[in-house]
N, C-alpha and C positions, 0 to 999 in steps of 0.2 A: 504494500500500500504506500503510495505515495501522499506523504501530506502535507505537502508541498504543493498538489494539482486540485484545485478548486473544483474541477469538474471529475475527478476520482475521488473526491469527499461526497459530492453531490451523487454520485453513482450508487455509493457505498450507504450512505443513507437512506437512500430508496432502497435499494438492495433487503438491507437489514432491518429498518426501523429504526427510531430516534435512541432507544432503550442501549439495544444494542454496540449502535453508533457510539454511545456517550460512555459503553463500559470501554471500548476497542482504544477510544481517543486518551480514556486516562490511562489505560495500560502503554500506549505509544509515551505518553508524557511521562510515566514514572522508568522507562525504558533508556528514554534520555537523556538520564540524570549522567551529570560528566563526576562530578564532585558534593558534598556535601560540607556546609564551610557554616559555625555557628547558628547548625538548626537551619540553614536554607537550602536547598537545592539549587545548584548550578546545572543550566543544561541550555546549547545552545539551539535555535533556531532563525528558519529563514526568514528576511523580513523585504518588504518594500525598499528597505536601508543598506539589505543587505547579510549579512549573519550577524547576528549578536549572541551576548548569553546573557539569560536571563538570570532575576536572582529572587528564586523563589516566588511568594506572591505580593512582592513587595512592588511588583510595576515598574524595578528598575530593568534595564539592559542595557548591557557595555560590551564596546564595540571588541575587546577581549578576554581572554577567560580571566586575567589575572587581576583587571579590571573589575570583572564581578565577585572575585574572591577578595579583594579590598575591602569592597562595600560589605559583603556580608561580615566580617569580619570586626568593621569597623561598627556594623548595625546588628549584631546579634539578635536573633528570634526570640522572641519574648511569649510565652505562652501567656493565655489568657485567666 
């Protein structure tokens, strides 16, 4: 699966149903994961920008990995 191709997600969700689709998409995302860096996960993906990695579900991404290993590092996961 490519998911990266808009129109191979759109396939794939017809295909399957939303249900399906939505367990397939966090297994692709927890698959990802490059590093794990003070409770966040690092993992990159394609963007309009270009690659980046993201940092966890914080909204950041840097344009590389050590970049995002900084941030998290610097921003520690804080449970609730």
């Amino acid at each position: 699966m490519n998911w990266g191709d808009p129109a191979a997600r759109l396939e794939l969700i017809e295909r399957v149903g939303p249900d399906e689709y939505a367990r397939r998409q966090q297994q692709h995302i927890k698959q990802s994961v490059i590093a794990t860096v003070c409770g966040h996960e690092i993992r990159p993906v394609q963007t309009r920008f270009g690659r980046l990695h993201t940092v966890g579900a914080t909204g950041k991404a840097f344009k590389s990995r050590a970049e995002a290993e900084t941030y998290a590092r610097c921003n520690p996961h804080r449970s609730i």
